[in-house]
C-alpha positions in Angstrom: 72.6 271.8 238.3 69.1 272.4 237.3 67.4 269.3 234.6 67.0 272.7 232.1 70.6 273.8 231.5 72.2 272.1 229.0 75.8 270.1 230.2 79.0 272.1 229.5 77.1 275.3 229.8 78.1 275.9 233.8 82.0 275.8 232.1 81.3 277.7 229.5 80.0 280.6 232.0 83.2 280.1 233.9 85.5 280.2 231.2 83.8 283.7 229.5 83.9 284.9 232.6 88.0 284.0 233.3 88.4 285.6 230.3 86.3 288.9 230.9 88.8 289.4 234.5 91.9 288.5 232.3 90.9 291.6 229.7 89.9 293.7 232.8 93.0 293.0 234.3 95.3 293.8 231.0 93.2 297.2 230.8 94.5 298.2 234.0 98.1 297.4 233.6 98.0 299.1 230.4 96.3 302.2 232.2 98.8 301.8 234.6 101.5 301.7 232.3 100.5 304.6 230.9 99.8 306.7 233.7 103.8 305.4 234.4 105.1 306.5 231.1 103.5 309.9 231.6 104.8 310.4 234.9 108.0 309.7 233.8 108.5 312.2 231.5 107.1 314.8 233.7 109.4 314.2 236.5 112.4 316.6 235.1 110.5 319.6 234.9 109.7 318.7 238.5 112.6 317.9 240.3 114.5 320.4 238.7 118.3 321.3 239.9 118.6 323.0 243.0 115.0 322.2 244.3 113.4 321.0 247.6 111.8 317.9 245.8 115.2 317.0 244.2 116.8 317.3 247.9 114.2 314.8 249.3 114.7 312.4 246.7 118.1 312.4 247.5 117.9 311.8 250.7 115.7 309.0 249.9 118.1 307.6 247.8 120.8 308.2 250.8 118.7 306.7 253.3 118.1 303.5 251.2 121.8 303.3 250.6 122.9 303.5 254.3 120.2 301.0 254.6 122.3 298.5 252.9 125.6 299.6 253.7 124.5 299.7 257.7 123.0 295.9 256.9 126.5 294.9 255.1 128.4 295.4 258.1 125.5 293.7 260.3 126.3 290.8 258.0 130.4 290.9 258.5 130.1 289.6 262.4 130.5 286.4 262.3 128.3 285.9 265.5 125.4 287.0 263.6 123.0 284.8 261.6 120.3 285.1 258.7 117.7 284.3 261.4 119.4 287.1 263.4 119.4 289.4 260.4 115.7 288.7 259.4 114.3 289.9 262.9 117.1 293.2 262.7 115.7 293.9 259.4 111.7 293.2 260.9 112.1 295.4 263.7 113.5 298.2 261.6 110.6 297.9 258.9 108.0 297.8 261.3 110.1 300.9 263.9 110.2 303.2 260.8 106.8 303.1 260.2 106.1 304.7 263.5 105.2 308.6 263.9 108.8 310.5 264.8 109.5 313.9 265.9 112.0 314.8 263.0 113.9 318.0 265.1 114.5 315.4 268.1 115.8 312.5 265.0 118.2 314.8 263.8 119.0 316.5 266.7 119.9 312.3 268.1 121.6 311.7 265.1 123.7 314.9 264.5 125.1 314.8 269.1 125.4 311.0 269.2 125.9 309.5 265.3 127.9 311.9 263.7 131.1 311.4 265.5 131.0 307.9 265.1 130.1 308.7 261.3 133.2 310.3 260.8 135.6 307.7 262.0 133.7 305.1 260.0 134.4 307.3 256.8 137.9 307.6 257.6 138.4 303.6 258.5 136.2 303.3 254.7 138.9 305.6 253.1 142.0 303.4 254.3 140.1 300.6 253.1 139.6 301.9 249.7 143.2 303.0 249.5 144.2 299.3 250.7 142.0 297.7 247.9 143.5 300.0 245.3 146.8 299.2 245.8 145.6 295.4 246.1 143.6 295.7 242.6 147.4 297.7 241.4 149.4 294.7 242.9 147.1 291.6 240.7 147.6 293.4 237.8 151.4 293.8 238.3 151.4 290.0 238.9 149.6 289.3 235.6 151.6 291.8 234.0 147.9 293.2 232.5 144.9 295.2 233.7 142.4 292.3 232.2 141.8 288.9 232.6 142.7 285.9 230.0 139.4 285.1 228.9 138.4 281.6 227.3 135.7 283.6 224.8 136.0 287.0 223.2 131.7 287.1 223.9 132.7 287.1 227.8 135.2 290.0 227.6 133.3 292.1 225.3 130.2 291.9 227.7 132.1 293.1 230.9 133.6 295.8 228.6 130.2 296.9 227.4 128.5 296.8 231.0 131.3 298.9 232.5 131.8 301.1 229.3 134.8 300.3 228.7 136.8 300.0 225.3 137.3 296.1 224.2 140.4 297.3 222.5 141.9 298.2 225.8 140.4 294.8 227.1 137.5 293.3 229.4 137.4 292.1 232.8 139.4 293.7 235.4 140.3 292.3 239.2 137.1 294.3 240.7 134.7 293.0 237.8 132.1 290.0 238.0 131.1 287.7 235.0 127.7 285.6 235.7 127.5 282.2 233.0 123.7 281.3 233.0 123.2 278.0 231.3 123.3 274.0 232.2 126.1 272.9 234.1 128.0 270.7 231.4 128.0 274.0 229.2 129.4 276.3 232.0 132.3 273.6 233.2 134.9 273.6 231.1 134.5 277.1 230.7 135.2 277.8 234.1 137.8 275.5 234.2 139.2 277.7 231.4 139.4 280.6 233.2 141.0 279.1 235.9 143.8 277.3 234.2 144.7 280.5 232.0 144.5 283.1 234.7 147.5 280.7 236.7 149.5 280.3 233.2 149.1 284.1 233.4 150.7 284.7 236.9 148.0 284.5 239.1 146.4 282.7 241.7 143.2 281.2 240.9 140.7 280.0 243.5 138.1 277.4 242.1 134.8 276.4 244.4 133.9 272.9 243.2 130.6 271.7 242.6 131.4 267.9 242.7 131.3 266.5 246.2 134.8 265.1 245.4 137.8 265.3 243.6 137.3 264.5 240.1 140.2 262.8 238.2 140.5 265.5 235.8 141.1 268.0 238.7 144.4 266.6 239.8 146.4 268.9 237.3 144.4 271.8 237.7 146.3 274.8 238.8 145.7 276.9 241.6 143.5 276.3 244.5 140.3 274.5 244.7 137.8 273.3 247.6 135.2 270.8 246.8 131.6 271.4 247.4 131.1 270.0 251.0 133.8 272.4 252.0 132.4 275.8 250.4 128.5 274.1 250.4 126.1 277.0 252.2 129.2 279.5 253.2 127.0 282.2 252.2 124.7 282.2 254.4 126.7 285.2 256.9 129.4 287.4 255.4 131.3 286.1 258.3 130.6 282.6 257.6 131.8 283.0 254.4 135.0 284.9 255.3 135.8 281.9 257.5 135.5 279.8 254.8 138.3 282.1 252.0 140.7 282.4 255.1 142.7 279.1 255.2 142.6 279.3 250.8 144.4 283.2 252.0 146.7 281.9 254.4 147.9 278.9 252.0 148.9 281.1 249.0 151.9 283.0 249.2 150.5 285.2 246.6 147.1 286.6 246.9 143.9 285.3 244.9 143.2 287.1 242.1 140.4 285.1 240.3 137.4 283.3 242.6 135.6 281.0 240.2 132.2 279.6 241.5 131.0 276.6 239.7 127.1 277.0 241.0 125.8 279.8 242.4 123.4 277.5 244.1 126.0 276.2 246.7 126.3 278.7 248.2 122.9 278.8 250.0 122.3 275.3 249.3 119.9 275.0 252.3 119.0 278.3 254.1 117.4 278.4 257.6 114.8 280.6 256.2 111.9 279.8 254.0 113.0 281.6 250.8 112.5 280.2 246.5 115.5 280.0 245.0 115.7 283.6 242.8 116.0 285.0 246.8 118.8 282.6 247.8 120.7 283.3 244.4 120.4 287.4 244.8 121.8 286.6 248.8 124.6 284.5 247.7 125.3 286.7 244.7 125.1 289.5 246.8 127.2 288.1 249.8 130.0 287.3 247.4 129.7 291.1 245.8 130.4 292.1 249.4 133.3 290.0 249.9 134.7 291.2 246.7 134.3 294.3 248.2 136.1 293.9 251.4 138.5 291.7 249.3 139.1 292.8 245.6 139.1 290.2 243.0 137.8 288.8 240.1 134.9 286.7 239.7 133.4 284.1 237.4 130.1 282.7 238.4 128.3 279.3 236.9 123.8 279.9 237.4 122.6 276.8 236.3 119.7 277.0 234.5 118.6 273.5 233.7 115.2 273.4 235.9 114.2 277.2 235.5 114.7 279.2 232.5 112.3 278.0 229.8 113.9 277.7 226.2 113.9 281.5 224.4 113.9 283.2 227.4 116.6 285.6 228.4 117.8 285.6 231.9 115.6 288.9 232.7 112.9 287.0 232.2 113.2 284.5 235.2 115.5 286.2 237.4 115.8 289.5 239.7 117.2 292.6 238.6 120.4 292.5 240.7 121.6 289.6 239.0 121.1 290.5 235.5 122.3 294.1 236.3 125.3 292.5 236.0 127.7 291.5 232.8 127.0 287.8 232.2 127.3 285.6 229.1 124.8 282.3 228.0 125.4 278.9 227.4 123.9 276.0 225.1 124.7 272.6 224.4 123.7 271.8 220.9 124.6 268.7 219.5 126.0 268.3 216.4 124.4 267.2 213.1 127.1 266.8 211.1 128.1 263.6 209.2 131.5 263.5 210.3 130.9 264.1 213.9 127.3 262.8 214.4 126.7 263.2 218.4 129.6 265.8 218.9 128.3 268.4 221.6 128.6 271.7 220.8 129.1 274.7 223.3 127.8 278.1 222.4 128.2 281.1 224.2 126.0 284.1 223.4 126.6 287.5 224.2 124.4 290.6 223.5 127.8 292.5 222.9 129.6 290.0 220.3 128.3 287.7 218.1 127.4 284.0 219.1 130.7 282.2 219.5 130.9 278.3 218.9 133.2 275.6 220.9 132.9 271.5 220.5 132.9 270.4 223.9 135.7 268.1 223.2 137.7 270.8 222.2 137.4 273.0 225.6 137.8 270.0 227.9 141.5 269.7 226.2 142.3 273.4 226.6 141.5 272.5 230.1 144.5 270.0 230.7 147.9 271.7 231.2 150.7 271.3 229.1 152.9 270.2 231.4 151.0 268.2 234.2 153.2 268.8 237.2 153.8 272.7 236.1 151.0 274.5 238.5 149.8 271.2 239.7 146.3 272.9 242.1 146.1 271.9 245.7 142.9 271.5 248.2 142.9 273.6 251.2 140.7 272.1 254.1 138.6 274.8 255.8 
């Protein structure tokens, strides 16, 4: 640095100028969001019904969901692996950015694909029939449509997302509920749902996040694996299908209710380089397929102890497809209160019903059954 300039000036420069490129940059997004907006509210008047440009869309919006329908059923053989998957999904990126001949693509499609099309839509329809009468047969066994539901918060959210009247009730058996928060708030919750879906009839399947049985467990009803058993199951549908079938085969009556206590486990260690909001949308998305092929409810703990700053909502930190759907929040706050000075509290927030508020004391003895050996749970090893 030359003798002249005086020290701290270099720094100075450096900082104006970070600060000149971070105005810059806000112009353009704003420019950009603009340009967005504008766009936006011209598209009607061009993609108007019964046009070319509205046909083309479409069939971008049908290519991209054969795309994922095509790369579900990739995913249900259980001989093929995310490694296998990754270079599948590669090759297609990089073969449908090649030049084509569109007459001879179609022409390929509609001699050799078509008939193979058909039978797949047929062998889909049976299967939808087959869910809806296994969807018809839960609720027969619960004697209701809806879930019991620890918090009137959680039910009102599903109800909202689906648009669907609370009054009639909230979370059916083809409905997911995500619970961001840290785990001590999300646990006895889950438990919750667990213990009063099997007082209500049904069969309740609990994935564990301790590594072993805890001693509170030992009256829990229904089924329940511990996390070594379930830990990375996600990775593959078929992996994970290997995984439900022995909790099937045990149950004389089919599971209604899969509660997750960490979404985490489920891809706990994946052989691919991937941050955690990608593992969570696989797993998440892995067990939406499942629930698919196999209809029934869903309760999911996301704990969100390392990555979800205070005051931030969940849209914030993670991907659209898991805040698409209906989920509920979770504090701890502890209590202030001269007559129980340390008591935890549990809050659950919903954006469809006001905040509701639980002592964590209070929760944990909902938990325990009434009558110990009534619906005592069992483990199922896989």
């Amino acid at each position: 640095m030359p003798q002249d300039v005086p020290k701290g000036l270099d720094l100075q420069a450096t900082q104006e100028m970070q600060q000149r490129l971070q105005q810059k940059q806000q112009e353009i997004m704003v420019k950009r969001q603009e340009a967005m907006q504008a766009a936006a509210a011209r598209l009607p008047s061009v993609l108007t019904e019964g046009s070319e440009l509205l046909r083309y869309a479409y069939l971008m919006l049908f290519g991209h969901r054969m795309t994922r329908w095509a790369a579900s059923k990739i995913c249900e053989d259980p001989k093929v692996s995310s490694p296998m998957i990754q270079i599948i999904n590669d090759a297609q990126m990089e073969k449908s950015g090649e030049p084509f001949d569109f007459y001879k693509v179609m022409k390929d499609f509609t001699d050799h694909q078509m008939g193979w099309i058909d039978s797949i839509q047929r062998k889909e329809l049976t299967r939808s029939m087959t869910n809806k009468k296994r969807v018809k047969n839960l609720a027969v066994r619960l004697k209701s449509k809806y879930l019991p539901l620890p918090s009137e918060g959680m039910a009102a959210t599903v109800a909202a997302v689906h648009e669907r009247s609370i009054t009639d009730g909230g979370m059916t058996h083809e409905d997911t509920l995500l619970i961001f928060g840290p785990r001590e708030a999300y646990l006895p919750l889950l438990r919750l749902c667990a213990k009063l879906y099997a007082e209500a009839g049904g069969v309740p399947l609990t994935l564990l996040g301790d590594l072993m049985v805890p001693d509170d467990l030992t009256t829990l009803p229904g089924l329940f694996a511990v996390n070594n058993v379930w830990r990375n199951s996600a990775d593959t549908f078929g992996s994970f299908a290997e995984i439900m079938k022995p909790f099937k085969n045990s149950s004389k009556n089919p599971i209604g209710l899969l509660v997750v206590e960490g979404l985490d486990g489920l891809l706990a260690e994946s052989p691919l380089i991937e941050p955690r909001p990608v593992r969570l949308v696989r797993a998440l998305g892995m067990l939406r397929q499942y629930q698919a092929t196999y209809p029934m409810a869903m309760i999911i703990g996301i704990d969100t102890t390392d990555d979800k700053p205070e005051g931030m909502r969940p849209e914030e930190v993670y991907p659209p497809f898991i805040t698409s759907h209906p989920y509920v929040e979770v504090e701890v706050k502890v209590s202030d209160l001269s007559l129980l000075p340390g008591a935890k509290n549990i809050i659950v927030k919903s954006a469809a019903h006001d905040d509701e508020l639980f002592t964590q004391k209070e929760l944990w003895k909902k938990v325990a059954l009434k009558d110990p050996e009534a619906g005592r749970g069992s483990i199922v090893s896989a």
